[in-house]
N, C-alpha and C positions, 0 to 999 in steps of 0.2 A: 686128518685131525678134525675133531669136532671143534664147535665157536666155544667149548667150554676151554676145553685143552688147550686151545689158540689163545685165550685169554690167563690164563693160568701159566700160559709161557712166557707170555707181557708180563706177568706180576714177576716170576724169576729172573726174569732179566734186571728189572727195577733193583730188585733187593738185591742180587749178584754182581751187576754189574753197575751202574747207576748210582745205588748209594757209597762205593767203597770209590767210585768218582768222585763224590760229593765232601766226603768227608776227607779226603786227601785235600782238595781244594779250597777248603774253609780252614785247615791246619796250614796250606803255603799262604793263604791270604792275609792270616792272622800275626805269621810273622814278618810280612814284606810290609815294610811302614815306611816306602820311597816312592811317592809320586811324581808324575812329571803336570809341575807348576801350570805350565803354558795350557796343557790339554783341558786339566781343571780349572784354568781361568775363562775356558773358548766355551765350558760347560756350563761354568756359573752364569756366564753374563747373556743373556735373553739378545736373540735379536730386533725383539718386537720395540719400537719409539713408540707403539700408541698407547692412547692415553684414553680415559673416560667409556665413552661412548666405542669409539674406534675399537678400541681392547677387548670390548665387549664383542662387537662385529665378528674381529679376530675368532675369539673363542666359539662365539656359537657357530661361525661358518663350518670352526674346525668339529664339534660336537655331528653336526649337521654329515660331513665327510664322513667320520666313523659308524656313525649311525646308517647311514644308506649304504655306505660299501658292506657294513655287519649285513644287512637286509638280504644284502645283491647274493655275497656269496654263500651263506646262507641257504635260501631258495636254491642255488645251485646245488652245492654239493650233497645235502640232503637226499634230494633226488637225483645225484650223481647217475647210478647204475639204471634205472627206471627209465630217466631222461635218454639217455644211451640206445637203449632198446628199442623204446617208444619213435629214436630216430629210425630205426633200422640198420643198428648198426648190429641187433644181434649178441652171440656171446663173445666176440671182441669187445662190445661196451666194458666187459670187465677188465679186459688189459688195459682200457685207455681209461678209465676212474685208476686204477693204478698206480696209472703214472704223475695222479698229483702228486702224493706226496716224495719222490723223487726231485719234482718238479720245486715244491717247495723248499726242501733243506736246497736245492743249487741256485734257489735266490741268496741264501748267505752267505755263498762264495763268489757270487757275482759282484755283491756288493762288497762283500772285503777286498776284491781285485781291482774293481772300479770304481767302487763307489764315495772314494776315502772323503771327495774334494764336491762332493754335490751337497747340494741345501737338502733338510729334509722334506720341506715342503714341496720341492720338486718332485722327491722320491715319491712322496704320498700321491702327486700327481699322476706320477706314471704308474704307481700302484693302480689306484682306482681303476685308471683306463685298460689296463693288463684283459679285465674280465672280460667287458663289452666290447673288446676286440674279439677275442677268444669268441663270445656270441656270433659274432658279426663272419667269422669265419667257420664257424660250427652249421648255423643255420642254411646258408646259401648252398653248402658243399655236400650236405648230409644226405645218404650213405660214405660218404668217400671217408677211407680210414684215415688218411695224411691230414683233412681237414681236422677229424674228431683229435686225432694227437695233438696237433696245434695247439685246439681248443685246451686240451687237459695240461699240455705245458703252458699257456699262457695264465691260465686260471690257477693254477698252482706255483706258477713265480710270484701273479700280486697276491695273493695269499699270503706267501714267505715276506713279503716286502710289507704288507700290514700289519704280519705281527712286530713287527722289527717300527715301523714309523710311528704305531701305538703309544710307546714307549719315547722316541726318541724325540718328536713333533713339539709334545706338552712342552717339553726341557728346551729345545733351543729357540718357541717362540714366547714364553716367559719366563724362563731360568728356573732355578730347583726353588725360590721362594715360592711355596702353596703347592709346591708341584704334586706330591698324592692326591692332594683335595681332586685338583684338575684332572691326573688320570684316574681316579675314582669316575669322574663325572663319565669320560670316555670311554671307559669300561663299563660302564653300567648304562651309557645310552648304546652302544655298539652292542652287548650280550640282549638288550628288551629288543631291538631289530632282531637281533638274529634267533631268539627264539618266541618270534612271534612269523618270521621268512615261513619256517616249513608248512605251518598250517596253512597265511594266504595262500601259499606255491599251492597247495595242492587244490584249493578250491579254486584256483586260476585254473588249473588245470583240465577239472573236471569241466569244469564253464564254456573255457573256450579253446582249450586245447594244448599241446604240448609247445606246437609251434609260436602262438601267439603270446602264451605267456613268456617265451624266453625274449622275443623280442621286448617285452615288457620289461620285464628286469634287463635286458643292455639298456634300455632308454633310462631305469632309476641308477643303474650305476653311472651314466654320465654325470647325472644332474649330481650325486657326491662327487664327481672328477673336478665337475665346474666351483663348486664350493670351493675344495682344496686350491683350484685354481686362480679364485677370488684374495683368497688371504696376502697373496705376494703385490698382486693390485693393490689391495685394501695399506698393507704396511707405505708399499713405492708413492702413495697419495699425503701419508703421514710423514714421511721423514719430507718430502717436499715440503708440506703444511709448516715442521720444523726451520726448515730453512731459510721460510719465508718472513716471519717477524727478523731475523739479522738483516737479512738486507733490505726490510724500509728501515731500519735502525741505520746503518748506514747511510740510506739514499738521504736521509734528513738530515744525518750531521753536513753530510757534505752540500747540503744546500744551504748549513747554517754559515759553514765556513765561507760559499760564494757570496752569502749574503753580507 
């Protein structure tokens, strides 16, 4: 098949299969008007205590996470097949670019099987880090094919797990109040990364080579790892900070009473 016909089969599947999905599903949705209370209340209520200044931190760490991970895989996957080759891996590079997107939908069943009970901050943590492992095992190993698969299934689970934390992050570190505004913000700092990644990548590329820039991009996807990593910090400082005005509140009564 040519890339037309290829793409012309994407579109009938859309309109055949997809939309008579869609529209069954907005018809069951529309008549089930029975929520489970407890889940919507675990929804509504934000876990973030901070306040002013702190909330701020919060937010932009997290802008800062989306936006560098948008960068990382980006730069990657763009030059997925290029990259591949340029290892020596050849025309197997095309098998193992392949197998992201495999890779990516069984991040969604990973986390439906396990993921029920983790924070999502965490999630996004181990998202970020997914990629710059995947580098860390691509580069050192390459030609070796068992390496390069690695690489394209770890780069394609944090992938599925970004899109998925995108979404879920905004909501359980400040609740649904502002919540569009917020992923508005995330989505428009993560899409200005990632389609500003293909051009640096390629003049990284051309500069100083295939090797050196990938090491480069594992080093910017930690530094988003470490942001997401900061947020759980940044909150565990505030609810302490909370706790703290109670107990001199107490520590003074009861010294009024010794008194």
């Amino acid at each position: 098949m040519t890339w037309r016909q290829v793409f012309l089969l994407y579109a009938l599947l859309n309109v055949l299969v997809c939309v008579p999905i869609h529209l069954w599903l907005a018809r069951l949705s529309s008549r089930n008007t029975t929520y489970d209370l407890a889940v919507m209340a675990a929804v509504n209520e934000p876990i973030s205590v901070a306040r002013g200044r702190a909330r701020q931190l919060v937010f932009a760490l997290m802008l800062i996470g989306f936006a560098v991970e948008g960068y990382a895989l980006s730069a990657v996957l763009v030059h997925m097949v290029p990259l591949t080759l340029a290892l020596g891996l050849g025309g197997f590079g095309l098998y193992v670019a392949a197998l992201f997107g495999p890779a990516q939908v069984a991040s969604r069943f990973i986390i439906l099987l396990f993921g029920g009970g983790l924070s999502q901050t965490w999630l996004a943590v181990i998202a970020a880090l997914l990629l710059p492992a995947g580098l860390m095992i691509l580069l050192p190993t390459s030609p070796w094919i068992a390496g390069a698969i690695l690489f394209a299934l770890l780069t394609g689970l944090g992938s599925g797990l970004t899109s998925i934390v995108g979404g879920t992050l905004p909501l359980e570190l400040f609740g649904k109040a502002g919540y569009g505004r917020r992923l508005g913000w995330c989505t428009s700092a993560k899409q200005f990364t990632s389609a500003t990644a293909p051009f640096a990548m390629s003049a990284s590329m051309a500069g100083m080579g295939v090797v050196p820039s990938l090491w480069i991009v594992a080093c910017i996807a930690l530094i988003g790892a470490a942001a997401f990593l900061m947020i759980p910090l940044v909150l565990r400082r505030c609810r302490a900070g909370t706790r703290q005005p109670l107990f001199r509140r107490r520590y003074h009564q009861s010294i009024k009473r010794i008194m």
